[in-house]
Biotite code that builds the C-alpha atoms (Angstrom):
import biotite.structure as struc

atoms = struc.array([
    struc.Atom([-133.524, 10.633, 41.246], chain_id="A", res_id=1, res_name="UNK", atom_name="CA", element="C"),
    struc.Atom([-130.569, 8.281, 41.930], chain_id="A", res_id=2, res_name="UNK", atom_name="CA", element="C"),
    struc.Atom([-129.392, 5.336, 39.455], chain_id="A", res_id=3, res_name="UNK", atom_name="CA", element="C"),
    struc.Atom([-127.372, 2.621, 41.002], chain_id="A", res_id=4, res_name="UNK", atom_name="CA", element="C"),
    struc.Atom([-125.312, 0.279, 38.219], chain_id="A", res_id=5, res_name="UNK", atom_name="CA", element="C"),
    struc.Atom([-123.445, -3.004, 39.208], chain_id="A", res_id=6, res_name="UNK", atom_name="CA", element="C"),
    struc.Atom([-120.875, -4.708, 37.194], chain_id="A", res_id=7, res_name="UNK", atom_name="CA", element="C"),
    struc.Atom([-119.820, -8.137, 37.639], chain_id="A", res_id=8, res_name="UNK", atom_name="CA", element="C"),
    struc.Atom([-116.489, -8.744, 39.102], chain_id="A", res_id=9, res_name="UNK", atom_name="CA", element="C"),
    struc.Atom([-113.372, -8.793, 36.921], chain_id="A", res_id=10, res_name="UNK", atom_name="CA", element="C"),
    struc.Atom([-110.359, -11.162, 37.359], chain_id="A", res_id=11, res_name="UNK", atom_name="CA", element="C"),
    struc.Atom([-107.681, -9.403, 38.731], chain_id="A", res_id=12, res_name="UNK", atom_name="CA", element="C"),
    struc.Atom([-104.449, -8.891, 36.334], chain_id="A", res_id=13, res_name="UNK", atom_name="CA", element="C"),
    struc.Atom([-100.748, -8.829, 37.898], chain_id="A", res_id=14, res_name="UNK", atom_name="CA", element="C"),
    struc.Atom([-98.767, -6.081, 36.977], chain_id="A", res_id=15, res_name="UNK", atom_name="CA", element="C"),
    struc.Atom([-95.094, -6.161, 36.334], chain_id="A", res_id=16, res_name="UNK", atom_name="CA", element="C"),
    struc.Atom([-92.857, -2.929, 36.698], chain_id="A", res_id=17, res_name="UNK", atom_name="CA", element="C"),
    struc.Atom([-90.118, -4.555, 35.056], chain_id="A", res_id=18, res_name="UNK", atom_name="CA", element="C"),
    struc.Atom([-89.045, -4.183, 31.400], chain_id="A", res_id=19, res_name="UNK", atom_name="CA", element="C"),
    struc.Atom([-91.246, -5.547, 28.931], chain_id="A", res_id=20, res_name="UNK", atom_name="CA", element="C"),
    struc.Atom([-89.519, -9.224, 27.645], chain_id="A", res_id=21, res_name="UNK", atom_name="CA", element="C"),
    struc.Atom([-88.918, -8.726, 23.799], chain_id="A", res_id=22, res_name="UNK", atom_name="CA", element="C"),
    struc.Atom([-89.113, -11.426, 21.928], chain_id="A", res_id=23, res_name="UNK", atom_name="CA", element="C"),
    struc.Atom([-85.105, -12.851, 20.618], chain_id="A", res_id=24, res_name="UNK", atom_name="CA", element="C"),
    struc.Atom([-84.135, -11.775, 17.364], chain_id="A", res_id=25, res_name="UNK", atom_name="CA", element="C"),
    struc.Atom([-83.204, -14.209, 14.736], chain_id="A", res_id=26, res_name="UNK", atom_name="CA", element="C"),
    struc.Atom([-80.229, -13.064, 14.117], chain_id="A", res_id=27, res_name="UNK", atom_name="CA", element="C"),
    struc.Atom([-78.839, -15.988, 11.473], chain_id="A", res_id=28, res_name="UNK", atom_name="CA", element="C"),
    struc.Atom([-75.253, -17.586, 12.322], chain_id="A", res_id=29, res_name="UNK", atom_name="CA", element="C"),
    struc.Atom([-71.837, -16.290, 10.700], chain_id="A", res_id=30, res_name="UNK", atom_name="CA", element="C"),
    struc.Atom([-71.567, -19.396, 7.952], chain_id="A", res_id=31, res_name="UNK", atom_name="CA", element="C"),
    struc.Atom([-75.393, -17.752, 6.756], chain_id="A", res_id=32, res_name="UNK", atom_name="CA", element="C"),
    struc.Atom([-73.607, -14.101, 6.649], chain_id="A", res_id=33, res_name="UNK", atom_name="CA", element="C"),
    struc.Atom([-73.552, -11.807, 3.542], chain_id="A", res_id=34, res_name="UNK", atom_name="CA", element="C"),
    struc.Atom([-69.755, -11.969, 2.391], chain_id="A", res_id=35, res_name="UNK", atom_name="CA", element="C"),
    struc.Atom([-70.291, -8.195, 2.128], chain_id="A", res_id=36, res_name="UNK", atom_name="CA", element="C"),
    struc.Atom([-70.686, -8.298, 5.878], chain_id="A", res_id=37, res_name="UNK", atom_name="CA", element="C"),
    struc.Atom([-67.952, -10.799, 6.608], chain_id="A", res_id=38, res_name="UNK", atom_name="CA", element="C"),
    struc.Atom([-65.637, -8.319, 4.947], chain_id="A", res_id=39, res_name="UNK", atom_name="CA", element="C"),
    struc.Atom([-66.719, -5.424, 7.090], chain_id="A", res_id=40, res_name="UNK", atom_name="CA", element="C"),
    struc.Atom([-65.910, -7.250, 10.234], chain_id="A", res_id=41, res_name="UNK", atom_name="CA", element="C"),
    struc.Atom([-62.767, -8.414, 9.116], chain_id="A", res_id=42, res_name="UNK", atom_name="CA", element="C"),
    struc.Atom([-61.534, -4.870, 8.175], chain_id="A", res_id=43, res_name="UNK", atom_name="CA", element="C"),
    struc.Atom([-63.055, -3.617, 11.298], chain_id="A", res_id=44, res_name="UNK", atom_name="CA", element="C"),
    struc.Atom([-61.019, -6.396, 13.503], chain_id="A", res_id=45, res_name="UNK", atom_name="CA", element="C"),
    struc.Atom([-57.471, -5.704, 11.456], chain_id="A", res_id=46, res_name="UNK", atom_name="CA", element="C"),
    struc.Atom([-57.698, -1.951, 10.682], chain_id="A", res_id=47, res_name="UNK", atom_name="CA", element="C"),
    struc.Atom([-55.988, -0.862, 13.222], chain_id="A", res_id=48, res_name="UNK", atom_name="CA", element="C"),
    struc.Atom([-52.798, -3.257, 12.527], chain_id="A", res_id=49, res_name="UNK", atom_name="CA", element="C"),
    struc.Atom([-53.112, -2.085, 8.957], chain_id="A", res_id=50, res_name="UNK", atom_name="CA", element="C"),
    struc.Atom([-52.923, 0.777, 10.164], chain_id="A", res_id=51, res_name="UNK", atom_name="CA", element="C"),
    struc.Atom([-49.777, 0.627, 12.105], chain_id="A", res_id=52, res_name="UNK", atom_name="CA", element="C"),
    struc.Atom([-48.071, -1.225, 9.176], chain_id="A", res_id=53, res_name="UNK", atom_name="CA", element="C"),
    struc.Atom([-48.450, 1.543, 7.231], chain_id="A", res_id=54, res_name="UNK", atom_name="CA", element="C"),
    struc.Atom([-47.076, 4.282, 9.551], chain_id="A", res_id=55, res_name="UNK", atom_name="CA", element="C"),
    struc.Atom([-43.740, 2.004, 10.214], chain_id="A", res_id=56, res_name="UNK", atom_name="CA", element="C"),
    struc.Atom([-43.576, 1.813, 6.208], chain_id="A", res_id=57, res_name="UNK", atom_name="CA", element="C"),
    struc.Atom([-43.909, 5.481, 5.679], chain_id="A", res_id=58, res_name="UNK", atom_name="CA", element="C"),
    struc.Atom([-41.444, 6.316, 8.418], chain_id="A", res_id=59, res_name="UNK", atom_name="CA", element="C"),
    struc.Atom([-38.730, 3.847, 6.925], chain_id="A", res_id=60, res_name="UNK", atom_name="CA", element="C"),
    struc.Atom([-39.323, 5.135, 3.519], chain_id="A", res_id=61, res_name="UNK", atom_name="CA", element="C"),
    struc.Atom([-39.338, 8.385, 4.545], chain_id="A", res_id=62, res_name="UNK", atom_name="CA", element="C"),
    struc.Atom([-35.707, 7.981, 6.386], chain_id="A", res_id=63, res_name="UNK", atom_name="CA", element="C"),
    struc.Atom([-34.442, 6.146, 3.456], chain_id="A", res_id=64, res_name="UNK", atom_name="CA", element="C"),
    struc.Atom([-35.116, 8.478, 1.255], chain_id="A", res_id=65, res_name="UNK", atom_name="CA", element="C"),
    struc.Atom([-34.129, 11.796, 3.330], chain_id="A", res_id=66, res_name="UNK", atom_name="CA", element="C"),
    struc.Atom([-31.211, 13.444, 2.168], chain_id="A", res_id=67, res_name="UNK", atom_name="CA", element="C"),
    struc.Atom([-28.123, 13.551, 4.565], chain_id="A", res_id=68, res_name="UNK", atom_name="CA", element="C"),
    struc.Atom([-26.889, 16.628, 6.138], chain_id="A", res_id=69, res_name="UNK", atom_name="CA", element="C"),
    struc.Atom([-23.524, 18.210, 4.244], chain_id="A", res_id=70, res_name="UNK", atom_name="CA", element="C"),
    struc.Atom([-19.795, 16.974, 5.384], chain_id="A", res_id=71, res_name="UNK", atom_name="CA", element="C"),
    struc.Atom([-18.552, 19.198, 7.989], chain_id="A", res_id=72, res_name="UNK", atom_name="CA", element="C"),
    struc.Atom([-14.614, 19.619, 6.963], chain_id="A", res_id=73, res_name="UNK", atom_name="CA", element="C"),
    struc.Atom([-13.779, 17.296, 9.910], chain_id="A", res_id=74, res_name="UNK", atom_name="CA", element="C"),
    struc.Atom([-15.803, 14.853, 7.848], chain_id="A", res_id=75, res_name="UNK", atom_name="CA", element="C"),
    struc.Atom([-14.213, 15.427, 4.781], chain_id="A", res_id=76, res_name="UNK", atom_name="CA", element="C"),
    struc.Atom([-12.801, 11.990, 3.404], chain_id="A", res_id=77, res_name="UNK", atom_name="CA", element="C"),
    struc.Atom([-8.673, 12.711, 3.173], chain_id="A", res_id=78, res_name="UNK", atom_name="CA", element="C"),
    struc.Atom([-6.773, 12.097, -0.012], chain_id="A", res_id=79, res_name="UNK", atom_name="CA", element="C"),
    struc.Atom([-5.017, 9.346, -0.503], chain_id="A", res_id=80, res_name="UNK", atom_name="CA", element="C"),
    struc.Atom([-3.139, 10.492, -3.776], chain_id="A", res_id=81, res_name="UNK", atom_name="CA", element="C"),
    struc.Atom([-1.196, 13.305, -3.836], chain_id="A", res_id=82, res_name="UNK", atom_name="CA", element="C"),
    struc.Atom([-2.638, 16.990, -4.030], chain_id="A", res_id=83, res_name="UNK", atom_name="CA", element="C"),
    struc.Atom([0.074, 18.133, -5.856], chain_id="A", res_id=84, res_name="UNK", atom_name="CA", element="C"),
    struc.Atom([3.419, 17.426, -7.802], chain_id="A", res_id=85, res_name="UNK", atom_name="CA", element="C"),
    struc.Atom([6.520, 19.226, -8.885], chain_id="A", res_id=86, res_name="UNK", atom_name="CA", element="C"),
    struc.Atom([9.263, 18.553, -10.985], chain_id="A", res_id=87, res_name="UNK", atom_name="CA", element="C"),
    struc.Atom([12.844, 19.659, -11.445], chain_id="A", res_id=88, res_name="UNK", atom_name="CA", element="C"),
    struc.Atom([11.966, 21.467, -8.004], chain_id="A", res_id=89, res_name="UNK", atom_name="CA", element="C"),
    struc.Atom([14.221, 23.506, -5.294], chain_id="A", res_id=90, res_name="UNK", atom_name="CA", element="C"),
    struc.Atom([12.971, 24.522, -1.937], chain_id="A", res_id=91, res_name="UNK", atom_name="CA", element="C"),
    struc.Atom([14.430, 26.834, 0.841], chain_id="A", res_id=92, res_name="UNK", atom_name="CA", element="C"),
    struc.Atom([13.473, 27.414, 4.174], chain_id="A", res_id=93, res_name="UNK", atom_name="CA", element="C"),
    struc.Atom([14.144, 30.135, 6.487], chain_id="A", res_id=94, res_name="UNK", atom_name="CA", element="C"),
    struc.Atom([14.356, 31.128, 9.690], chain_id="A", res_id=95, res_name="UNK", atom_name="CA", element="C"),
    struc.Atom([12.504, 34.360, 11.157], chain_id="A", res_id=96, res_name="UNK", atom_name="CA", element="C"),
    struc.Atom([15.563, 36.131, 11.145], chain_id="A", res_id=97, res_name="UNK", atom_name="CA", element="C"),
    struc.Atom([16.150, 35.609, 7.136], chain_id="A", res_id=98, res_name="UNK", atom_name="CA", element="C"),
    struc.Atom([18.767, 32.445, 7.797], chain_id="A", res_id=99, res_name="UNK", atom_name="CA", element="C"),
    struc.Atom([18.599, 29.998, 5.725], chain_id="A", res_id=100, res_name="UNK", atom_name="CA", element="C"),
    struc.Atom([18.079, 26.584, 7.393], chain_id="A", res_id=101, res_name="UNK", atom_name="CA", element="C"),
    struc.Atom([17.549, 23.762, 4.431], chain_id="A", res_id=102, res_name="UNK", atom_name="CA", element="C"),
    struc.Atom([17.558, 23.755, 0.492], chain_id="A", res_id=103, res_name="UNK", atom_name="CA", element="C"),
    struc.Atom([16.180, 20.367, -1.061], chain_id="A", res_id=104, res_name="UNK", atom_name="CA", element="C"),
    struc.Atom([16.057, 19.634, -4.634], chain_id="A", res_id=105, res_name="UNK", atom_name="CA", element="C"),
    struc.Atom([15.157, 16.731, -6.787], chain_id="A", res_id=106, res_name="UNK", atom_name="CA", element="C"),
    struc.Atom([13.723, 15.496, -9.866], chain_id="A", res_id=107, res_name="UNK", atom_name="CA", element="C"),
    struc.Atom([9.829, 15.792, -8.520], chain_id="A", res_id=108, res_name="UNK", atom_name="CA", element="C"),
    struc.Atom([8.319, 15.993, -5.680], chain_id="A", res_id=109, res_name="UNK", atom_name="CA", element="C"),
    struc.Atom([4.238, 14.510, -4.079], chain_id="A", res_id=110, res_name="UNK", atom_name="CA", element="C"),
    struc.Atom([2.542, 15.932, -1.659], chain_id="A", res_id=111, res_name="UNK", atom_name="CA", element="C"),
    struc.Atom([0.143, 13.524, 0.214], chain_id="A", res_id=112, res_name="UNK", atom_name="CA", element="C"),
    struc.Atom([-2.306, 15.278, 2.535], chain_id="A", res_id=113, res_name="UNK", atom_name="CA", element="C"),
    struc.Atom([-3.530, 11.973, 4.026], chain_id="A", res_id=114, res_name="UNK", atom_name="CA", element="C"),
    struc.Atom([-0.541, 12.349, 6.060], chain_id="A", res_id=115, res_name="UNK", atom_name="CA", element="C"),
    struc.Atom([1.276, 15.111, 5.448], chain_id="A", res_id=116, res_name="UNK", atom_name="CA", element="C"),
    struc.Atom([4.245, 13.566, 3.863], chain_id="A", res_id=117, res_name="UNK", atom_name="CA", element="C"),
    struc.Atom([6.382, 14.715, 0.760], chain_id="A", res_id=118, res_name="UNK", atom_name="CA", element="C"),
    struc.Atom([7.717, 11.724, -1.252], chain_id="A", res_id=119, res_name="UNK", atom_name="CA", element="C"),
    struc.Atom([11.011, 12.735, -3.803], chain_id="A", res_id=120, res_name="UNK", atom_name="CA", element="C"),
    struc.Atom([12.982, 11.583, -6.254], chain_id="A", res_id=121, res_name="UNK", atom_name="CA", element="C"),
    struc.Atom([16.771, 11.955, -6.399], chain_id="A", res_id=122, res_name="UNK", atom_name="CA", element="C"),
    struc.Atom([16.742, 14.031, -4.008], chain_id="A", res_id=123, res_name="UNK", atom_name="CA", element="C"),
    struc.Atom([19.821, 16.864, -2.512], chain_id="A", res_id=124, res_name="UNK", atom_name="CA", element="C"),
    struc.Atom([19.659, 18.273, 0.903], chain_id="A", res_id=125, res_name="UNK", atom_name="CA", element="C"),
    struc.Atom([21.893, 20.777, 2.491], chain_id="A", res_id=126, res_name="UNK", atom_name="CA", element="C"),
    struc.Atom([20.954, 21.887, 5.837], chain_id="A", res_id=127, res_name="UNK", atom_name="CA", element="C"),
    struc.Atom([22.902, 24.983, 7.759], chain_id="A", res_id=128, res_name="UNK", atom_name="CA", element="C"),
    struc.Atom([22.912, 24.635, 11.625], chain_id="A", res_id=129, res_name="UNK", atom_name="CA", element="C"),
    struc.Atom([22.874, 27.831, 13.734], chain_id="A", res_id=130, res_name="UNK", atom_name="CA", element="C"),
    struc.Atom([26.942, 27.656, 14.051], chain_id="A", res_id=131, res_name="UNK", atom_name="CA", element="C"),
    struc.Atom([27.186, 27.150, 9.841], chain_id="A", res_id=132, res_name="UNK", atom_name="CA", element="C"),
    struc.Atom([27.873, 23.755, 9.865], chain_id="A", res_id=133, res_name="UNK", atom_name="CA", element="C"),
    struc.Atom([26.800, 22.190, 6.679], chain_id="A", res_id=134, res_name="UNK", atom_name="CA", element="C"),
    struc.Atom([24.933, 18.647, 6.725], chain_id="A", res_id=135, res_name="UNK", atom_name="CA", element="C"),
    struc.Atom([24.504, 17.230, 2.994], chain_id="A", res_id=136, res_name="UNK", atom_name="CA", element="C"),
    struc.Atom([22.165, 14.212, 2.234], chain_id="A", res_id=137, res_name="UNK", atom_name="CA", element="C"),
    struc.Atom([21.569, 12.536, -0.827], chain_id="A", res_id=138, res_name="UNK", atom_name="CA", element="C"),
    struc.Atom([19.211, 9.573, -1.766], chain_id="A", res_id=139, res_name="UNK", atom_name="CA", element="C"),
    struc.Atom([17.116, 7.873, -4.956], chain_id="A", res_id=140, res_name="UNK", atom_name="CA", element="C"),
    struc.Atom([14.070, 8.024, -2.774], chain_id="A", res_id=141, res_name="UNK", atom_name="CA", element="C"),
    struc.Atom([13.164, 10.599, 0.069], chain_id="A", res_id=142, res_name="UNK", atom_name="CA", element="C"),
    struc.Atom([10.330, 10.958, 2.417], chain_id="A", res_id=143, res_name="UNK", atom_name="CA", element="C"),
    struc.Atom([9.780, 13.502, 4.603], chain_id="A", res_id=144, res_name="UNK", atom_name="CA", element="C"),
    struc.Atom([7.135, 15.482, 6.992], chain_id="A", res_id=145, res_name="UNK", atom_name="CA", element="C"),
    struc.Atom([6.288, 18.434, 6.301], chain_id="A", res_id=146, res_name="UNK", atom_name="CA", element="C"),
    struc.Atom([8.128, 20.741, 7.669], chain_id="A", res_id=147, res_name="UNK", atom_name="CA", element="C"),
    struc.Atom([11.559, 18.548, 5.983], chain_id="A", res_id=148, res_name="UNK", atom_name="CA", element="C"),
    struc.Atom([12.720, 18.522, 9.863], chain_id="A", res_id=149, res_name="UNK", atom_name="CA", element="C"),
    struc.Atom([12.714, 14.423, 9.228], chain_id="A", res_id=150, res_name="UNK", atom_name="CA", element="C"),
    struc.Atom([13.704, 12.910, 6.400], chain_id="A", res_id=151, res_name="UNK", atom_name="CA", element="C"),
    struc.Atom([13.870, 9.001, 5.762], chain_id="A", res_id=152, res_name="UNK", atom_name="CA", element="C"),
    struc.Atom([16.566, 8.633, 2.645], chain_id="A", res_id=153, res_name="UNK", atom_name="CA", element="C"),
    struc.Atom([15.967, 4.900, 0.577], chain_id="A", res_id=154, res_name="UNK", atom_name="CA", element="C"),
    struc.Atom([18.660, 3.248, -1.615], chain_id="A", res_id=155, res_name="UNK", atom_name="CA", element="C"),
    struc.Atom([22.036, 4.521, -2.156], chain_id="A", res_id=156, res_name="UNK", atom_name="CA", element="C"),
    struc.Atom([21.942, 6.825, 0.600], chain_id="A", res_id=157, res_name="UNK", atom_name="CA", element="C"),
    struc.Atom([24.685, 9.280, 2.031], chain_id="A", res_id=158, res_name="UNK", atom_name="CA", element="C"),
    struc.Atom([24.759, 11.675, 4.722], chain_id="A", res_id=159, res_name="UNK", atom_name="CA", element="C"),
    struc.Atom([27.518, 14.392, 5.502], chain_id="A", res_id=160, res_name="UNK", atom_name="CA", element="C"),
    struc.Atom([28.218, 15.800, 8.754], chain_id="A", res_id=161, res_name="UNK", atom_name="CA", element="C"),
    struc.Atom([30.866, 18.772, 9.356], chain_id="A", res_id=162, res_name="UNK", atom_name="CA", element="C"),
    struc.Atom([31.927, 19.754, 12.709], chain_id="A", res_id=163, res_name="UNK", atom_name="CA", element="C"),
    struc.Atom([33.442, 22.986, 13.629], chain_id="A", res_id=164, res_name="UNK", atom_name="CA", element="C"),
    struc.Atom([36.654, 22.003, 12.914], chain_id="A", res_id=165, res_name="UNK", atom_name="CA", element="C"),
    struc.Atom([35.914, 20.962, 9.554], chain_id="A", res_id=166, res_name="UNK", atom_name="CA", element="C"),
    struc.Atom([36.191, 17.415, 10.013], chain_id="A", res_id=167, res_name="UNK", atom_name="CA", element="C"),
    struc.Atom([33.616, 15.056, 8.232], chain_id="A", res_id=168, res_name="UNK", atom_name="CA", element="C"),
    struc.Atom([32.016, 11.883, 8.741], chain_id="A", res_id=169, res_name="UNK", atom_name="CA", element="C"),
    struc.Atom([30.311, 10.270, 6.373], chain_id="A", res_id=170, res_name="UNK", atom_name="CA", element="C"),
    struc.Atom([27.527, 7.479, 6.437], chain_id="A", res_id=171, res_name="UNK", atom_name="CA", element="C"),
    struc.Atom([26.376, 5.524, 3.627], chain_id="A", res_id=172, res_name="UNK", atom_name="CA", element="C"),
    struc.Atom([23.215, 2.625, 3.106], chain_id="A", res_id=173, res_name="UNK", atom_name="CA", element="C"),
    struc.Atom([20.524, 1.885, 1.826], chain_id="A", res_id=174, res_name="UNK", atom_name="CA", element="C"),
    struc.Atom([18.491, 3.171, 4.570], chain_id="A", res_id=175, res_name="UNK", atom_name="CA", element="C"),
    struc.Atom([19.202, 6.479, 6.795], chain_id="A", res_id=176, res_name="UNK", atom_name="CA", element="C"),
    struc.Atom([17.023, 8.492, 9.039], chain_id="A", res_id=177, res_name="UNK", atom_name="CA", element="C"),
    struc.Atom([17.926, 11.955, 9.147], chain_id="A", res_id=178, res_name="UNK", atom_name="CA", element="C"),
    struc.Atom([16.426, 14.376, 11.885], chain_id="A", res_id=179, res_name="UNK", atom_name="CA", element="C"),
    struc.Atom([17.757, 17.506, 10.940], chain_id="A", res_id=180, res_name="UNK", atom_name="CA", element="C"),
    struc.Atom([16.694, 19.894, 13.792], chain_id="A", res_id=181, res_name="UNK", atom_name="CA", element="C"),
    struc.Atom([18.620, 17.600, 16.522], chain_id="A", res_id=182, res_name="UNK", atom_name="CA", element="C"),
    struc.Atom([21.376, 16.643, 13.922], chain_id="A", res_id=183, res_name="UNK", atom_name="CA", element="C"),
    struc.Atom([20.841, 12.798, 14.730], chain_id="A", res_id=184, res_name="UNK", atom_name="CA", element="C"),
    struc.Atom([20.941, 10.067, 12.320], chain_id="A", res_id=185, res_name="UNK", atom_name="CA", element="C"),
    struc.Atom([19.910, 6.207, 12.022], chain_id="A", res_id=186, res_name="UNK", atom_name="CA", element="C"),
    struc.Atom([19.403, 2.633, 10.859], chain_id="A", res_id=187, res_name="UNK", atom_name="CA", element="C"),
    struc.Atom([18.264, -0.440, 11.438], chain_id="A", res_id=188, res_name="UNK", atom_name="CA", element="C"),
    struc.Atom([20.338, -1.893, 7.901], chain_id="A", res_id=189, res_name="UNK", atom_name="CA", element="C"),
    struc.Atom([23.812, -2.032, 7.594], chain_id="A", res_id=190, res_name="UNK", atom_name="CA", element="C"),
    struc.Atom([25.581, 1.037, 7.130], chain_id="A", res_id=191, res_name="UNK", atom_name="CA", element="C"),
    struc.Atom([29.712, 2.650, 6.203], chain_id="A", res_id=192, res_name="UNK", atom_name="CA", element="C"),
    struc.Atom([30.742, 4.511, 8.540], chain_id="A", res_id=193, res_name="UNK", atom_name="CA", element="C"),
    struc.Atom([33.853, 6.724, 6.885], chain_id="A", res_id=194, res_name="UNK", atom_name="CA", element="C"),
    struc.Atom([35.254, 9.346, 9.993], chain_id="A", res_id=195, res_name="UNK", atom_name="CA", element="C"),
    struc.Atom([37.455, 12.333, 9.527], chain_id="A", res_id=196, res_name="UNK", atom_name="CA", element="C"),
    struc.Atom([40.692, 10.470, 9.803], chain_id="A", res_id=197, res_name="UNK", atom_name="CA", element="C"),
    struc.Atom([39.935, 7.964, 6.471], chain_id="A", res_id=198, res_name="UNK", atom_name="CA", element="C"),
    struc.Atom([38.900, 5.075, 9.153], chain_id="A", res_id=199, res_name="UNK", atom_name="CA", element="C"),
    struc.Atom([35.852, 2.734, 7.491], chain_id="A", res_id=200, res_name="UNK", atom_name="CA", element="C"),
    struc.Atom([33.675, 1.024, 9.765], chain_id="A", res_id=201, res_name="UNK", atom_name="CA", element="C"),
    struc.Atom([30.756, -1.428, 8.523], chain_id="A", res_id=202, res_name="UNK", atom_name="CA", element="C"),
    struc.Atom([27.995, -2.496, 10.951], chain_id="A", res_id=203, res_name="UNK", atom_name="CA", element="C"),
    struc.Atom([24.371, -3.751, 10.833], chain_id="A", res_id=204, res_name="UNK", atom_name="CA", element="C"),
    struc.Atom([23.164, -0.466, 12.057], chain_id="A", res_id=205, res_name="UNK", atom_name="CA", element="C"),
    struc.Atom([23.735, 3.129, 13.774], chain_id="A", res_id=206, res_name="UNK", atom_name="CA", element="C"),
    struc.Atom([22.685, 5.724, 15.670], chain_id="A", res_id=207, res_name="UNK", atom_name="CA", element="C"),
    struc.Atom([24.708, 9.087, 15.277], chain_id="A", res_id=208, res_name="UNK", atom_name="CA", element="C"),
    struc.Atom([24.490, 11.992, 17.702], chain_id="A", res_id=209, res_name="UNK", atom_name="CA", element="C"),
    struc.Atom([26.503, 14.853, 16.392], chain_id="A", res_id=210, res_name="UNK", atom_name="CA", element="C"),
    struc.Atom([25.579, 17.110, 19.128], chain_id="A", res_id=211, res_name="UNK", atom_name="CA", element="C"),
    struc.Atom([27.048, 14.820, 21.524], chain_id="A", res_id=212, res_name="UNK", atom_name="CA", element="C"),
    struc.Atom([29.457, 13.914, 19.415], chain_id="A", res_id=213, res_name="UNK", atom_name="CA", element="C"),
    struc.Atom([28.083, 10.363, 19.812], chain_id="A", res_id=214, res_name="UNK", atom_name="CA", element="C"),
    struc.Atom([28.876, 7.228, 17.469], chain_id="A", res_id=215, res_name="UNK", atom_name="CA", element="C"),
    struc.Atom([27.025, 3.922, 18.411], chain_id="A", res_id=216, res_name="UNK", atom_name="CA", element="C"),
    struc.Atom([27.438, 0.958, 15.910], chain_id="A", res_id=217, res_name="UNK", atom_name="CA", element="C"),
    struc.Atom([25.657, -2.109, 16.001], chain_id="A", res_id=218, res_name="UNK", atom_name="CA", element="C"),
    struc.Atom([25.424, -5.507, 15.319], chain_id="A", res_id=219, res_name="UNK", atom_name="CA", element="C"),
    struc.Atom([28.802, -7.557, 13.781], chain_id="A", res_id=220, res_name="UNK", atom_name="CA", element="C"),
    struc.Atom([30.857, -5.169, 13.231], chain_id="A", res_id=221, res_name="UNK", atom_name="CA", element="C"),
    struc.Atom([34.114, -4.513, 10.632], chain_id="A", res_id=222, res_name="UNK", atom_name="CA", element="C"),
    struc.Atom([36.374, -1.588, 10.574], chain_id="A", res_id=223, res_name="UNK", atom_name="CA", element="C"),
    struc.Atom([39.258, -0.338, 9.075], chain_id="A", res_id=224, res_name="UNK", atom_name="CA", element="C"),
    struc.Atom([41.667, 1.976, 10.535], chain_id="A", res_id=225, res_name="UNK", atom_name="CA", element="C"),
    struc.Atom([43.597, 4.870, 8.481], chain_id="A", res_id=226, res_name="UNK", atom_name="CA", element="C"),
    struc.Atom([47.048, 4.792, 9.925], chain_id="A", res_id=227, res_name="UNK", atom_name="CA", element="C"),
    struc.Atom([48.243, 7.641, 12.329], chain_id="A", res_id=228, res_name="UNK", atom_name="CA", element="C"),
    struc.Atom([50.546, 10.854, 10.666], chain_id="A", res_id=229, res_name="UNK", atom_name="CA", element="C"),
    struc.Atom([53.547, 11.309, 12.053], chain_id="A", res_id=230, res_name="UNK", atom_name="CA", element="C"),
    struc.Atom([51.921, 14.358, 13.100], chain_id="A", res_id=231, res_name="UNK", atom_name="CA", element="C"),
])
């Protein structure tokens, strides 16, 4: 036994395959806001320049405040007073061989390592050359290197050459530079001249050679001559 049904005819119903259209959100404009979420945008948008402020304050603060590595002795800042003094002093050097070369006394003596000068007062030099000739030099004020191989002598100075005959000249100012290695002597003041023979010669300034048994006065010059012996 068969049973046959009809239905009526349905309208038909499209179909889209596309995404289903939701409906728009009211999302409620930035004025309408909770401040609490104004503030979390805000930090959101600037965080990361907050963030890079920070790190350039830490690293200046931390190089600010980092100690600085220890002076290296070529770093070390150089006296400019003296290391040390001494009074009512006499020093000698010597050769290798035992000779001695120079003795200089005086009242006291500085030692300045900025440059590696000595600084005396009323100071006496005697210096010995290879041969034995004697050079003396006298002054209120000395300064010298080091070694005493060059000595400046200030106010009321005199130096005393001897030459192998035993004949001295002597040279007298206010201002002499004495290189006592090279036996030479200068000035740029005026300076006495006395020689051997009792002759006195005044000029503005010298420059004495006694290895090459050299004399140069300069400037205006005055002189005096001792008269001859009837030797």
């Amino acid at each position: 036994m068969s049973v046959e049904l009809h239905l009526p005819d349905l309208p038909e119903v499209p179909i889209s395959l596309g995404a289903a259209a939701q409906p728009p959100l009211d999302t409620p404009p930035a004025s309408r806001m909770p401040w609490s979420l104004r503030l979390r945008e805000a930090l959101s948008a600037y965080l990361p320049l907050l963030l890079m402020a920070l790190l350039a304050l830490a690293t200046w603060w931390l190089v600010k405040n980092t100690p600085s590595a220890p002076r290296t002795p070529d770093q070390a800042v150089v006296r400019q007073d003296p290391d040390y003094t001494m009074t009512g002093f006499a020093v000698e050097r010597f050769e290798a061989t035992g000779r001695l070369k120079v003795r200089i006394e005086g009242e006291q003596m500085r030692h300045y390592p900025a440059t590696d000068q000595i600084e005396i007062d009323r100071v006496h030099i005697r210096a010995i050359a290879p041969d034995g000739r004697v050079t003396l030099a006298d002054a209120r004020r000395a300064l010298a290197n080091g070694d005493a191989s060059e000595i400046q002598l200030l106010g009321a100075a005199h130096v005393t050459t001897t030459d192998e005959r035993g004949q001295k000249v002597q040279m007298a100012g206010e201002f002499l530079h004495a290189f006592l290695v090279t036996e030479r002597v200068r000035s740029h003041l005026p300076v006495r001249v006395t020689s051997a023979d009792g002759s006195v010669f005044e000029a503005t300034g010298l420059e004495y050679d006694h290895g090459l048994r050299k004399l140069e006065l300069r400037g205006p010059m005055r002189g005096t001559f001792a008269p001859r012996s009837s030797k």
